[in-house]
N, C-alpha and C positions, 0 to 999 in steps of 0.2 A: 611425254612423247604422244604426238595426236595421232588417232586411227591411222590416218593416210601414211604418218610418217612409219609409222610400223607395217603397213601393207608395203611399202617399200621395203623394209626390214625381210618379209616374208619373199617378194622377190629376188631379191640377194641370196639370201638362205636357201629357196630354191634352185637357184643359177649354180652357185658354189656345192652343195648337196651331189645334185646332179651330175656335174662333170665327176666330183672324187667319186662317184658311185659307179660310173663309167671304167673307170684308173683301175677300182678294187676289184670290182668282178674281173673286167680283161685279166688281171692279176693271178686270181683266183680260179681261173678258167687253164691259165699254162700250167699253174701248180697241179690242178686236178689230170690235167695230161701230161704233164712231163714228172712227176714227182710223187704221185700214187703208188702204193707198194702194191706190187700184183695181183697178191690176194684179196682184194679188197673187196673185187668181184664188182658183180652189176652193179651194187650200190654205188661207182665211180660216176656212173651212168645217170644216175637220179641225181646225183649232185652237180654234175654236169648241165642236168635237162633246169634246175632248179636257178644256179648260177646264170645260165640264158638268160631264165624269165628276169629274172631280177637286172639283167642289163636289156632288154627290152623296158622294161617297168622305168627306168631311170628316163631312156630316153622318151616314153610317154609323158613322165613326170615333167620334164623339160619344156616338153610341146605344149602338155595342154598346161601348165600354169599354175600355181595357188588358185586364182580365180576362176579357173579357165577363161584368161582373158580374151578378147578377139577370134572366138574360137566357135564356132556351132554345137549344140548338144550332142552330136556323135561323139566328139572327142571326152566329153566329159565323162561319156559313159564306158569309152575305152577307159578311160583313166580311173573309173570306180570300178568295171570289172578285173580291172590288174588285182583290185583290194579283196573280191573276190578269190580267183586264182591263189593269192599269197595265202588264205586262211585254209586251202584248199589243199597247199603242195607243204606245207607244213604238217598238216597230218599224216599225209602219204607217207612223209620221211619216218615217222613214230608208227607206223604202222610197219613198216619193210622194216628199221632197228626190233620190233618187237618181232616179226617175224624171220630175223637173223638169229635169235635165242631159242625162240619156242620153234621145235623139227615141229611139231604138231602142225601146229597155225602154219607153219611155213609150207608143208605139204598140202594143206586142204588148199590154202589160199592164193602162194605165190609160187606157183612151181608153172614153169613154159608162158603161153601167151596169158596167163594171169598176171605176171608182171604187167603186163602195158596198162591195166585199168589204175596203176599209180601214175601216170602219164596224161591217160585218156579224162581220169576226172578230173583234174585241177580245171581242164579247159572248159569241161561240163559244167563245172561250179562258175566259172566266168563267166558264162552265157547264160548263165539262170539268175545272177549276180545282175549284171549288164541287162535283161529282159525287165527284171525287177523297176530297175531304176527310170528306164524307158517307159514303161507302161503307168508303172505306179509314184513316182516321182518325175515324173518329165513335165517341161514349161508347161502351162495351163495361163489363162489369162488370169488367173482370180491370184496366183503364187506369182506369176508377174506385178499385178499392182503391189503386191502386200511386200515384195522386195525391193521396185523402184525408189522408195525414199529410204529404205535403208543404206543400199547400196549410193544410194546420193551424198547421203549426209555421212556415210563412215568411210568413203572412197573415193566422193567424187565422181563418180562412174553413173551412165546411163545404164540401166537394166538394159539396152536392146544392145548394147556392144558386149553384153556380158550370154557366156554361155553357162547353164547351172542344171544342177540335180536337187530336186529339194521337195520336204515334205514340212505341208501346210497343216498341223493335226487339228486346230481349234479354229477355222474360219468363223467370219460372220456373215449373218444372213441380211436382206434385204432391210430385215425388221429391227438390225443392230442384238439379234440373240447368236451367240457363240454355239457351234453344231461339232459334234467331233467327223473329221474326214475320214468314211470309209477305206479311200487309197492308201491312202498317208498312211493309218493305221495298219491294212493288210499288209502292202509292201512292206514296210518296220517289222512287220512280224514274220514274215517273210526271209527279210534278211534272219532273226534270230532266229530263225531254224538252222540255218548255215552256220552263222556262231559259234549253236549250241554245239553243231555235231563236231567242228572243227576243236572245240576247247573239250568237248568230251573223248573225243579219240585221242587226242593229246593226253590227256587225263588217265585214260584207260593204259594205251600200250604206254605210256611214260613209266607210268608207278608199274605194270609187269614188266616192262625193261629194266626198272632197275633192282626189281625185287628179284631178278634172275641174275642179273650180276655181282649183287649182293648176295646170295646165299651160294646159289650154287659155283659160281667160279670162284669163292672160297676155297670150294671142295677137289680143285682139279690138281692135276700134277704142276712140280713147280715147273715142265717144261712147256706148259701150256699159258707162260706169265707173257709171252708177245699177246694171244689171243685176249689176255686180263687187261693188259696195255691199252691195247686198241678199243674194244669194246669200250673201256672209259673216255678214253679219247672223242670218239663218235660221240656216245650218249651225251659229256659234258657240254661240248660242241654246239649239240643240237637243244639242247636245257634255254642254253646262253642264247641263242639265235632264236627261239620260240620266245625269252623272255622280252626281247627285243622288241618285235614288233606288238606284246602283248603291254607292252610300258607306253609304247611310240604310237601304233595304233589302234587297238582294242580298247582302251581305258579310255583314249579321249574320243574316239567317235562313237561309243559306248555312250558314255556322257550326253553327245550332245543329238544323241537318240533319244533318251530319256527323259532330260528333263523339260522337251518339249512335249513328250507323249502327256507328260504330267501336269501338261501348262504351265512351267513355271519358267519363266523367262532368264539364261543364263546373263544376260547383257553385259558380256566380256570387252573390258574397254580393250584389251590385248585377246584376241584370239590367239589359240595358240593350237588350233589338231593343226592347220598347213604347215604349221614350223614343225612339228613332230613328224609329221606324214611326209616330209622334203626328205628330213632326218635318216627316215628308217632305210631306203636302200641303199643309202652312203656308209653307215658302218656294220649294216646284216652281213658283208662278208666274212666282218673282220673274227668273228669266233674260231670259222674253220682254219683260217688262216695260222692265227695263233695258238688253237688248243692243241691239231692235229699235228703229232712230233715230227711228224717227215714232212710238213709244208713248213711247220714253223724253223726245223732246219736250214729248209732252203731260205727262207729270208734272211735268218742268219748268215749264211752263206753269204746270200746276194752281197747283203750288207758290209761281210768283211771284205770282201771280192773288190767294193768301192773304193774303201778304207786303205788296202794293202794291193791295190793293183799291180802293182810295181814285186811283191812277194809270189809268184810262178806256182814256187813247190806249195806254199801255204794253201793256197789258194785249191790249189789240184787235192792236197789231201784232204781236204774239208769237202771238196764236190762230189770224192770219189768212194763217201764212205756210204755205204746203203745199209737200212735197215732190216733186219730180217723177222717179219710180220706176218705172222696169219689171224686171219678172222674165218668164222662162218660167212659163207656165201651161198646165193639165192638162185646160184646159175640152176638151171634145167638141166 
C-alpha cells in the first residue's frame, strides 16, 4: 500500500470515526438524562459536561482532517487543543471519583463553587494547550521548507494548501551544522508538564480510589452493596475510558514527541497516531455505556424493545423496572 493510498485510508477512518462518534455521545448523552439513578448527584453533571466535549471534539475532528487539509492554522490548533482539554477532563473525573470516597478531600476541595474549577480547568488546560502550539510550534518558514518535500513525496500535497502544528527540534544552519531549536524544544516540554500532571493525578486519586473501595467497603453493611455496586461501576468505567485514550492517544503522540527530540528519525511508511487519534472519540463512550448497570440496561432494553415490538407487556416490564442505588455525592 503506497503512503498516498493509506492517507486515503486515514481519510475514511476519519469520516466513518466521526459520524459513529457523533451517534455514541448523542446516545450517551439521553442515557445520562433520561436513565441516571438519582443519587448519582452532580457527578451526572461532569459526565454530561465531558460527553459535550467529546461530541464537540468529533465534530472538530471532522472539520479539521487528519491533515488538516484546506484548512488555516487556527483550525489545527482548535483541533490540538481538544487534545489538551481531553487530558485535562480525564483528571477531573479521578479527582471528583476520589473525592466521592475521601469526606476529607471532598470537604476541603469540592464542597459549593469549588465544584466548577472541574469544569473551569479542562478549558484552562485548552488554552495553554492551544497557546503552546501557536507560539511555539506554529508555521515558521524554515518548518515550512523542511515539510514541503515531505509532504510532496508522501501525499502529493503542496505544503501551502496544508494547514499544520509541528516542531522542528534538530534544524540546520547556513553552514549545513545541525542546532537543537529552542521552541520546538520548550513548547515539548511544555506540553510534558500537562502530561505529567494529567497521568499523575490519574495515578494518585486512581490507586486512592480504589484503595478505598477495596478495603474499606469491604467493611460496610451488606445494606450498603447498591453503594459497593455503583462505586465499582463508575471507577471500572472510568479505568477503561482513561485506558483508552492512553492506548489511542498518549502512547503514540508520546512516541512521535520523542523520538524526534532524540533525533532519530521514525520514517513510518504507515503512519498511524491519525488512525488512532480518529479512533478515540468514536468508542470513549462506549465504557460508560456498557459498564454502568442502569445505561447498560437500557440498551438492553432498547434492543429487546426492536427485537419484540410487537410484545406490549414485555416490553413495558423491562422499561418499568428501576434500580435502587445510592452513591456518595458532592452536592453542597
Amino acid at each position: 500500500m503506497l503512503t498516498e493510498e493509506w492517507y486515503e485510508l486515514e481519510g475514511w477512518t476519519q469520516d466513518i470515526c466521526g459520524i459513529i462518534s457523533i451517534f455514541t455521545n448523542l446516545f450517551l448523552m439521553y442515557l445520562i438524562l433520561t436513565k441516571s439513578p438519582v443519587a448519582l448527584g452532580s457527578y451526572k453533571w461532569l459526565m454530561m459536561f465531558t460527553t459535550c466535549f467529546e461530541l464537540a471534539y468529533a465534530l472538530v475532528n471532522l472539520i479539521a482532517g487528519s491533515v488538516s487539509l484546506a484548512l488555516d492554522s487556527f483550525w489545527t490548533v482548535v483541533y490540538c487543543a481538544c487534545f489538551g482539554f481531553s487530558l485535562a477532563i480525564i483528571a477531573c473525573h479521578f479527582v471528583y471519583r476520589y473525592g466521592a470516597v475521601e469526606l476529607d478531600f471532598r470537604k476541603k476541595y469540592l464542597i459549593g463553587y469549588k465544584q466548577l474549577l472541574l469544569y473551569v480547568f479542562p478549558f484552562f488546560i485548552s488554552i495553554i494547550w492551544g497557546i503552546i502550539c501557536w507560539v511555539y510550534c506554529g508555521e515558521t518558514p524554515q518548518r515550512t521548507d523542511y515539510l514541503r518535500n515531505k509532504m510532496m513525496d508522501n501525499y502529493h500535497l503542496k505544503i501551502e494548501d496544508v494547514g499544520y502544528v509541528s516542531s522542528y527540534y534538530w534544524p540546520v544552519d547556513e553552514n549545513g551544522q545541525v542546532y537543537p531549536d529552542f521552541d520546538s524544544f520548550f513548547g515539548t516540554s511544555l506540553m510534558w508538564v500537562i502530561v505529567g500532571i494529567s497521568v499523575g493525578s490519574v495515578l494518585y486519586f486512581g490507586i486512592g480510589c480504589y484503595t478505598w473501595i477495596s478495603k474499606k467497603l469491604e467493611s460496610m453493611s451488606s445494606q450498603s452493596d447498591a453503594i459497593k455496586s455503583l462505586q465499582k461501576q463508575l471507577f471500572n468505567a472510568l479505568v477503561v475510558q482513561s485506558a483508552i485514550p492512553f492506548i489511542l492517544m498518549y502512547v503514540p503522540i508520546g512516541m512521535a514527541f520523542v523520538f524526534p527530540m532524540l533525533n532519530i528519525e521514525l520514517n513510518l511508511k504507515y503512519p498511524f497516531i491519525s488512525l488512532t487519534v480518529a479512533i478515540y472519540p468514536a468508542i470513549d463512550p462506549l465504557p460508560s455505556i456498557l459498564i454502568i448497570a442502569s445505561y447498560r440496561k437500557a440498551c438492553i432494553d432498547m434492543i429487546r424493545s426492536l427485537k419484540c415490538w410487537g410484545d406490549k407487556g414485555k416490553v413495558t416490564a423491562n422499561n418499568t423496572r428501576v434500580d435502587s442505588i445510592v452513591m456518595f455525592t458532592i452536592d453542597a
